[in-house]
C-alpha positions in Angstrom: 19.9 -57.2 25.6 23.4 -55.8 25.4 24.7 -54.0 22.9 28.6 -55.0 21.0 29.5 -51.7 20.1 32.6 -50.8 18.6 35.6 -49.3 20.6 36.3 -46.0 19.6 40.0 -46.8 18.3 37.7 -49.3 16.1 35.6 -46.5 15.0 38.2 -43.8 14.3 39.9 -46.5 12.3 36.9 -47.9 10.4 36.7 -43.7 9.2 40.4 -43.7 8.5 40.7 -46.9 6.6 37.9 -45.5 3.8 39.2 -41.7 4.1 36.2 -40.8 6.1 34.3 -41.3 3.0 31.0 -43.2 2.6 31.4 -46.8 1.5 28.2 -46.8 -0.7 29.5 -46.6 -4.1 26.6 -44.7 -5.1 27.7 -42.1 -2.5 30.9 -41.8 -0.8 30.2 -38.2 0.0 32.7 -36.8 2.6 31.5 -37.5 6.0 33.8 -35.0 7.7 34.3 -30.7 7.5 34.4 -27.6 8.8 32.0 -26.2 11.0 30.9 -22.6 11.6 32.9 -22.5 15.4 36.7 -22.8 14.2 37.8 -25.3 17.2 35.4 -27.2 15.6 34.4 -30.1 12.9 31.3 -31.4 11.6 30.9 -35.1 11.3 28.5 -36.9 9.2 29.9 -40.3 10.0 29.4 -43.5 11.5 30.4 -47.0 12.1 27.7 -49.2 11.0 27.6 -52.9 11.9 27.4 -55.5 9.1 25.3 -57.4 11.4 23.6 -56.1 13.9 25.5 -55.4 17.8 22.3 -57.2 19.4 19.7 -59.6 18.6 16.8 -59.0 16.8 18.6 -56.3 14.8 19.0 -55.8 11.3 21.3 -58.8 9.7 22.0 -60.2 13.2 24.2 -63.3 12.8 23.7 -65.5 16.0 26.8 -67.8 15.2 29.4 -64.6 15.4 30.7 -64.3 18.9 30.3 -60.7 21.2 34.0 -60.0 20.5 33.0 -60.7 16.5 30.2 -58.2 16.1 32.1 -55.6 18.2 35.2 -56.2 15.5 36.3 -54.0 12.8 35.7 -57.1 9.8 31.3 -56.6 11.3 32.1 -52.7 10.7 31.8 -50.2 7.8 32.2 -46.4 7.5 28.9 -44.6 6.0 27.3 -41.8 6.0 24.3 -40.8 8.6 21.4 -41.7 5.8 23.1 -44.6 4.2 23.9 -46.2 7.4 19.9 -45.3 8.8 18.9 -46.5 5.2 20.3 -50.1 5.2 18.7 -51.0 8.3 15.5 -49.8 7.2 16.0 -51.8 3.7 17.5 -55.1 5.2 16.6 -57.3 2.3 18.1 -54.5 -0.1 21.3 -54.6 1.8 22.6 -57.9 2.8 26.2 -58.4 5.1 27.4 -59.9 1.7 27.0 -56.5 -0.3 28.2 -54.5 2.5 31.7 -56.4 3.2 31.9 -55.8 -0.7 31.2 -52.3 -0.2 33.9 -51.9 2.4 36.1 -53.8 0.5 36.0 -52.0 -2.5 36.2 -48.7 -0.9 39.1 -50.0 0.7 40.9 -51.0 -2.3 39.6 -47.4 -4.3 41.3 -45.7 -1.4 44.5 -47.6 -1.2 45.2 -47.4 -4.8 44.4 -43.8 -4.3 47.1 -43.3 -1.7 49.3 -45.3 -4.0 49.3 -43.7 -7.1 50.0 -40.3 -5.0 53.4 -42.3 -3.8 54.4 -43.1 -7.2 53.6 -39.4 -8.9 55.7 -37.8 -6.1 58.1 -39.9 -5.8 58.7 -39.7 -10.0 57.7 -42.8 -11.2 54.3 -43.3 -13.5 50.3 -43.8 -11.6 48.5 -46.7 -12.7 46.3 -46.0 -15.2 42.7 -47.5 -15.7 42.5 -51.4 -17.1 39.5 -52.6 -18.8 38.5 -55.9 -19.1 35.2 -57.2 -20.8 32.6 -59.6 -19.9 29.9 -61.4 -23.0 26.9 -61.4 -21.3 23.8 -63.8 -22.6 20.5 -61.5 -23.2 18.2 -64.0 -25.5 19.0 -66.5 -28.3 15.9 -68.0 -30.6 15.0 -70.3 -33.6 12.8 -69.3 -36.6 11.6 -72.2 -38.9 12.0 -71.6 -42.5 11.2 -74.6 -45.2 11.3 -78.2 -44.2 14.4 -79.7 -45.8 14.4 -82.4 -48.7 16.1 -84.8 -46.0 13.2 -85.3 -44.6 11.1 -89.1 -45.5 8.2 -88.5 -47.8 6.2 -90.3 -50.6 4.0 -89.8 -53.8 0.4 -89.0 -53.2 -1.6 -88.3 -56.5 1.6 -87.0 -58.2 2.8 -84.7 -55.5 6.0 -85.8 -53.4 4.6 -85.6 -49.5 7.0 -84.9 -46.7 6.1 -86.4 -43.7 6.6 -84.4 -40.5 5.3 -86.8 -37.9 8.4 -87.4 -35.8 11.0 -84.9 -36.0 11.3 -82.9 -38.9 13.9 -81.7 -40.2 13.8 -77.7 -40.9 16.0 -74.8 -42.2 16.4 -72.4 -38.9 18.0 -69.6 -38.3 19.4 -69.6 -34.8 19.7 -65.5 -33.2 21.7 -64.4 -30.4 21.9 -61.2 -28.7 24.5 -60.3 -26.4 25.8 -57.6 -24.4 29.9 -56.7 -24.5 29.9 -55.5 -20.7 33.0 -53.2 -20.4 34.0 -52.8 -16.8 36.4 -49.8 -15.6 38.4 -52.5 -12.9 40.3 -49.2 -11.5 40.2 -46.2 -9.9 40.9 -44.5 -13.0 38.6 -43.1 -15.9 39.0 -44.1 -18.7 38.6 -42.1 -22.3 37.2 -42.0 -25.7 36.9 -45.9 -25.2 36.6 -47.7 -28.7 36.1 -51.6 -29.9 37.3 -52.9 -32.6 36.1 -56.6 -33.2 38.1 -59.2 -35.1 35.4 -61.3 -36.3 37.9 -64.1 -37.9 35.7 -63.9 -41.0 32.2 -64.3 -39.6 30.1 -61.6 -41.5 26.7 -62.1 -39.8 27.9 -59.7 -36.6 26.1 -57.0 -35.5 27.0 -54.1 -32.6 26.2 -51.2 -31.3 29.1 -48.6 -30.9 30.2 -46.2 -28.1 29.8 -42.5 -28.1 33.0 -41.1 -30.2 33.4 -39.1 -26.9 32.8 -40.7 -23.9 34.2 -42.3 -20.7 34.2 -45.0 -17.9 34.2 -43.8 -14.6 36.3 -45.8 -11.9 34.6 -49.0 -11.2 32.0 -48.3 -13.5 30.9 -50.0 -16.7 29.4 -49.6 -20.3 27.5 -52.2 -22.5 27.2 -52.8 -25.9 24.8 -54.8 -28.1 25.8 -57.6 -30.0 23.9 -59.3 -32.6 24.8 -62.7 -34.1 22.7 -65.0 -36.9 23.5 -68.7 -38.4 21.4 -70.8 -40.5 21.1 -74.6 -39.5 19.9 -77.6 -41.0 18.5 -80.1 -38.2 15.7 -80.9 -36.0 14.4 -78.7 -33.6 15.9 -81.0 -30.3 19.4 -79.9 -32.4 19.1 -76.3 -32.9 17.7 -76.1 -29.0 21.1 -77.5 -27.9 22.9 -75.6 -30.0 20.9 -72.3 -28.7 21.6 -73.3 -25.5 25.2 -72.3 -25.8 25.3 -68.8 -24.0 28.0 -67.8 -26.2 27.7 -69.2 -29.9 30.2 -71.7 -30.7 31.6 -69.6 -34.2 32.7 -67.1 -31.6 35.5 -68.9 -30.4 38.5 -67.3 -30.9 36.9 -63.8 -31.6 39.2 -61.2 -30.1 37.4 -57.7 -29.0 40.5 -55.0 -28.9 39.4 -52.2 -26.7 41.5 -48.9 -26.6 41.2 -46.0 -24.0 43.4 -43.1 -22.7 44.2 -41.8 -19.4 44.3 -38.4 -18.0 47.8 -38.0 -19.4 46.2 -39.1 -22.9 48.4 -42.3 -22.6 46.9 -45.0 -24.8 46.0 -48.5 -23.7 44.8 -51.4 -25.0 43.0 -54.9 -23.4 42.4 -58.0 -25.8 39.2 -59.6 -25.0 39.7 -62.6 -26.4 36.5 -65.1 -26.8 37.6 -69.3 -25.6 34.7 -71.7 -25.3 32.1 -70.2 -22.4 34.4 -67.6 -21.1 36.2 -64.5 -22.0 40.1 -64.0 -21.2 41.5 -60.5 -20.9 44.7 -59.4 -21.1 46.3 -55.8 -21.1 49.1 -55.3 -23.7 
């Protein structure tokens, strides 16, 4: 069957669009240089489709029209072996991860271009902005005596709970987290710190960051967080209470993150704990 390739203006601005880098994050090694012969340059390049130009290729989407699959939205700009290695690794590489590959690389390169306006033209580059995500890891119970609220009775002297139904126990409920901090810029970030505003809760516990270290552009570090509270209930009770991803005595808990930029200007984001979620914000 026919193939919907690209147009070479479609091409040329698929490579333009990205800076003629690779759009693999793990990559984006130059896909264009010099070559030995001076009227000459070396490509590395190519246009890759999303899904496939024909049928029976790799994604192939059989609801997208000819004029579709030959557009620039079904393209993105790789490199020779990352554009041969997600065809070979289909179910590795879906059209989803790819248009947010492009996208990304897209953004990375127009702030890029963006901040070089700015400096020259005097005013200040963006600098990087973090923002945090609590992610759920594991939570459990552990049974410790059976509580005195619990029915019983006599027998030969000696008071008897009874435990048939229900019982009533003295848990302690654990949860174990992990702070994600994500780099959403295309600028590292330095000698990152947390400092955690617990509101008075004392049974915390975190790991801490490197006192040198530093988030690359779109890139991310995690940190442990540990957190214990005794309950008095049944276990139906403490299971509901578990199943809260984020434990409900963390409401309100603020994570202040500080980080520098290149020009060792400070910043800080307020990660600030509500209900289920977490809401940044960058003073």
């Amino acid at each position: 069957m026919p193939r919907d390739n690209f147009s070479r203006r479609t091409i040329t601005l698929l490579a333009e669009r990205v800076g003629f880098l690779c759009s693999n994050p793990a990559c984006g090694c130059h896909t264009v240089g010099p070559n030995r012969q001076a009227e000459k340059s070396t490509r590395i390049g190519k246009a890759a489709h999303i899904t496939a130009a024909a049928s029976g290729g790799p994604r192939f989407d059989v609801e997208l029209t000819a004029g579709a699959r030959a557009g620039i939205t079904n393209g993105i700009w790789l490199c020779s072996n990352c554009a041969d290695q997600i065809d070979k690794d289909v179910q590795a590489y879906s059209a989803s991860l790819l248009h947010t590959w492009k996208a990304n690389a897209e953004l990375k390169m127009s702030q890029s271009i963006k901040a070089v306006y700015e400096t020259n033209a005097g005013e200040p580059a963006h600098g990087p902005y973090l923002e945090a995500d609590l992610v759920w890891r594991r939570s459990a119970r552990m049974p410790g005596e059976f509580s005195d609220k619990n029915p019983g009775q006599l027998e030969n002297g000696v008071y008897v709970v009874d435990v048939s139904g229900k019982p009533i126990i003295h848990w302690t409920l654990g949860w174990e987290m992990s702070l994600v901090i994500h780099n959403n810029s295309s600028y590292a970030a330095f000698n990152v710190s947390v400092e955690l505003d617990t509101g008075g809760i004392e049974t915390v516990e975190r790991s801490t960051l490197p006192k040198v270290n530093h988030i690359q552009p779109f890139g991310q570090v995690k940190m442990t967080i540990k957190y214990m509270e005794k309950m008095e209930s049944s276990h139906v009770e403490a299971d509901e209470r578990l199943a809260r991803r984020i434990p409900d005595a963390f409401d309100n808990m603020v994570f202040k993150i500080y980080y520098f930029d290149e020009a060792r200007k400070r910043h800080r984001t307020l990660a600030r704990v509500a209900g289920q979620q977490i809401l940044n914000d960058k003073a």
